[in-house]
C-alpha positions in Angstrom: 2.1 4.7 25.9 4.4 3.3 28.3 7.5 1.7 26.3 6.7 -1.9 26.3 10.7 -2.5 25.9 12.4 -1.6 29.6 -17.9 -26.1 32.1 -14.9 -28.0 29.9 -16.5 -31.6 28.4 -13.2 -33.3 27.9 -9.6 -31.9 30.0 -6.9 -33.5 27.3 -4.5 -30.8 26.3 -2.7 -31.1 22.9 0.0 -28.6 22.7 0.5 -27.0 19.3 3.5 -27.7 17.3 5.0 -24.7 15.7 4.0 -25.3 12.1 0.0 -25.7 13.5 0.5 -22.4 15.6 1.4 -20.6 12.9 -0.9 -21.7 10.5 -3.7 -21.0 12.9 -2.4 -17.3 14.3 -2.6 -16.8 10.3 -6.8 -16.7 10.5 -6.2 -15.6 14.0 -3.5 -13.3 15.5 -1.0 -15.2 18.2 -1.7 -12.6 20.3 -1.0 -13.1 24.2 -1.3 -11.1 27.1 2.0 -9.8 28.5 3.0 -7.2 32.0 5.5 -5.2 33.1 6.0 -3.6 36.4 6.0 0.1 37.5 6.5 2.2 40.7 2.5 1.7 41.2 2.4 -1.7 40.0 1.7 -2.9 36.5 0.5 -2.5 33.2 -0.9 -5.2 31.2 -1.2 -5.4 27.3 -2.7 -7.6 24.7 -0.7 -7.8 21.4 2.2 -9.0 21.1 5.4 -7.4 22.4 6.4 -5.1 19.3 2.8 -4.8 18.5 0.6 -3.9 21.3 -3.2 -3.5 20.6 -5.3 -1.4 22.6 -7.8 -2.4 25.1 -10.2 -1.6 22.6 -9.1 -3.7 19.8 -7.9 -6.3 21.9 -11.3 -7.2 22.9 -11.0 -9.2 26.0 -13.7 -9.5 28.5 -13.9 -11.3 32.4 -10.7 -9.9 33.0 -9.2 -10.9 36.3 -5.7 -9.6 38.4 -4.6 -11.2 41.6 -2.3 -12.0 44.1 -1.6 -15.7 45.2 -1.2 -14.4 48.7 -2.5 -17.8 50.1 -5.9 -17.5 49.8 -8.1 -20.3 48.0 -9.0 -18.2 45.3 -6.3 -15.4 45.7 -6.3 -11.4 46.6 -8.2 -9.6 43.7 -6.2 -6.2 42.0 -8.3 -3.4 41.2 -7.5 -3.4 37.1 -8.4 -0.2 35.4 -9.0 0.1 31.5 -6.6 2.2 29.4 -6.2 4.1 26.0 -2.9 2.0 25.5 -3.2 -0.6 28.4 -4.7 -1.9 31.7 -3.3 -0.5 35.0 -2.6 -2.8 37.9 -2.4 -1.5 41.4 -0.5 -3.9 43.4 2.2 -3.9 46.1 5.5 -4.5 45.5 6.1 -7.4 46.0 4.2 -11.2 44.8 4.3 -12.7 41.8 1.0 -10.9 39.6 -1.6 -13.0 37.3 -3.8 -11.8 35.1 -6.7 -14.0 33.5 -9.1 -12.9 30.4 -11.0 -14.6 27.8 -12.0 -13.6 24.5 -14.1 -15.4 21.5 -12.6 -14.6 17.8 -14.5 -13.8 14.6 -13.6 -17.0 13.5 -15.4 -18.5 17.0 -12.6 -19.7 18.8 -12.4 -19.2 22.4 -9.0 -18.2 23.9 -8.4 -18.3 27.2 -5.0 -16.1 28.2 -3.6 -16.9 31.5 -0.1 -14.7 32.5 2.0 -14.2 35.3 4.7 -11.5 36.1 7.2 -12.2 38.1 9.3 -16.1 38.7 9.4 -15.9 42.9 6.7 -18.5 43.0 7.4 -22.3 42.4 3.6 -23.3 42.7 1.3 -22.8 39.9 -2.0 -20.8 40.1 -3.5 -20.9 36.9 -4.9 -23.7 35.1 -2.2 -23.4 32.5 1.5 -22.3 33.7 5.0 -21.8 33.1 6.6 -22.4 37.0 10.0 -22.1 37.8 11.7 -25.2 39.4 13.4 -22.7 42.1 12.5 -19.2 42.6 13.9 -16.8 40.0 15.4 -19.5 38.2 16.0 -19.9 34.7 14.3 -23.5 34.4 10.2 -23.8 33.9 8.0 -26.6 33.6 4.6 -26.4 32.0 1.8 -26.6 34.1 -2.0 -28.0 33.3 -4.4 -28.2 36.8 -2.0 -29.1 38.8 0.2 -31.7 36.5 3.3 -31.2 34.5 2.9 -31.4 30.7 5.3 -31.6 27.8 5.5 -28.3 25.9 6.0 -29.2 22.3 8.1 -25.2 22.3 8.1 -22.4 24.5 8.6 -19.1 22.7 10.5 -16.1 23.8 10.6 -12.9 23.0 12.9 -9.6 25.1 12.6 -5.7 24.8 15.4 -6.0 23.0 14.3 -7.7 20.3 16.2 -11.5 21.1 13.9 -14.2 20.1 14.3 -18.0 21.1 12.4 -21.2 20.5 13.1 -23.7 24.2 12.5 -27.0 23.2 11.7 -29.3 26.3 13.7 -32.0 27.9 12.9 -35.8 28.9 11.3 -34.5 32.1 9.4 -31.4 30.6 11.1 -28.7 31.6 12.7 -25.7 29.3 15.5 -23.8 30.5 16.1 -20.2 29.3 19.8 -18.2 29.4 19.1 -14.7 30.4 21.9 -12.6 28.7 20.2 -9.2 28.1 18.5 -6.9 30.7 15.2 -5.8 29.7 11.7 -7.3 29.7 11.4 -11.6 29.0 8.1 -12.9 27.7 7.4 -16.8 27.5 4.6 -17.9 25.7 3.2 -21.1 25.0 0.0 -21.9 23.2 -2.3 -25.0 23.8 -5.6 -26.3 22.4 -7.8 -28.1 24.7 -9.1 -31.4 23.1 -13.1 -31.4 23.6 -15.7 -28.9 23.8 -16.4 -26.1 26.4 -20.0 -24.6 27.4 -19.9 -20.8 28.5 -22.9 -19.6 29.5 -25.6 -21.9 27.5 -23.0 -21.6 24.5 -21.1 -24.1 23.3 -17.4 -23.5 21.7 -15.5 -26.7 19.9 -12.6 -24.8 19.1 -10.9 -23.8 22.7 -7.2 -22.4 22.8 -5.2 -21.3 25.7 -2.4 -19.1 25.5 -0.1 -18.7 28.9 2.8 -16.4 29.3 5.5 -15.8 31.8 7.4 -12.3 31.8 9.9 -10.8 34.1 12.5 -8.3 34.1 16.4 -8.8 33.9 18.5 -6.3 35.3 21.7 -4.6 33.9 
């Protein structure tokens, strides 16, 4: 494995405080979906960032990578499936998302939304962590289009530094970058209200959004 180190009824979002996270990644892992660029482009992984699952056990289907690049609905990535991860082909340069859904034993269904890369200061996805100026170290949450109070935005490096951003009066979380390495924010919502996926309907819908990019020496 590469070293992971170097139809919605109601739209109210109620961000999870820490103590309801945890409680509920206890029947359900927290996992998220994180990247990290290479010469050829990226690698996705579902986990968490000291314990990566593989594609297999990760389970996640309608899985999505694209480019911005101006377009209504964005440039589509050809994404290949793994043993350890998902490859990305992708050029150099843009800001790369990834979208993926996936229902739990316990019949939640999770929605992960990430982005690699902090060069964009408009959001894509439904739910986002945007930089206020590009490749900054201040984010604002972003649901369809409007800013949101995070309750807490975790991080987590390659190095192992963890920190808990709690938000300001105007939303936004700002993060000091003191290690290279890899830099994963996550933040975990549940939507308030029931979603129908194809003739199914789910009362229990959680979306998890991360943010990574890399911080050199």
């Amino acid at each position: 494995m590469r070293s992971t180190r170097s139809v919605v009824t109601k739209t109210s979002l109620l961000l999870l405080t820490a103590a309801t996270a945890m409680a509920w990644s206890a029947a359900a892992r927290a996992d998220y979906i994180w990247m990290q660029r290479d010469g050829n482009g990226a690698h996705a992984y579902i986990g968490e960032l000291e314990r990566p699952l593989t594609p297999a056990a990760g389970g996640l289907t309608t899985l999505r990578a694209y480019l911005a690049d101006g377009m209504a609905n964005g440039k589509d990535l050809p994404l290949a499936v793994q043993d350890r991860d998902y490859a990305i082909t992708a050029p150099a340069s843009g800001d790369i998302r990834v979208l993926a859904s996936r229902v739990s034993a316990d019949g939640v269904l999770h929605y992960y939304q990430a982005r690699y890369g902090r060069t964009e200061t408009k959001p894509v996805n439904d739910l986002e962590l945007v930089p206020t100026t590009a490749n900054g170290n201040t984010f604002k949450l972003i649901w369809k289009g409007n800013v949101v109070p995070a309750s807490q935005v975790n991080v987590v490096t390659s190095a192992g530094w963890r920190r808990t951003l709690k938000p300001t009066a105007d939303g936004a979380v700002t993060l000091a970058t003191p290690f290279p390495g890899l830099y994963v924010l996550e933040i975990t919502a549940r939507l308030n209200g029931s979603v129908t996926v194809d003739g199914k309907q789910y009362e229990n819908v959680h979306h998890t959004a991360t943010l990574s990019f890399e911080v050199g020496s």
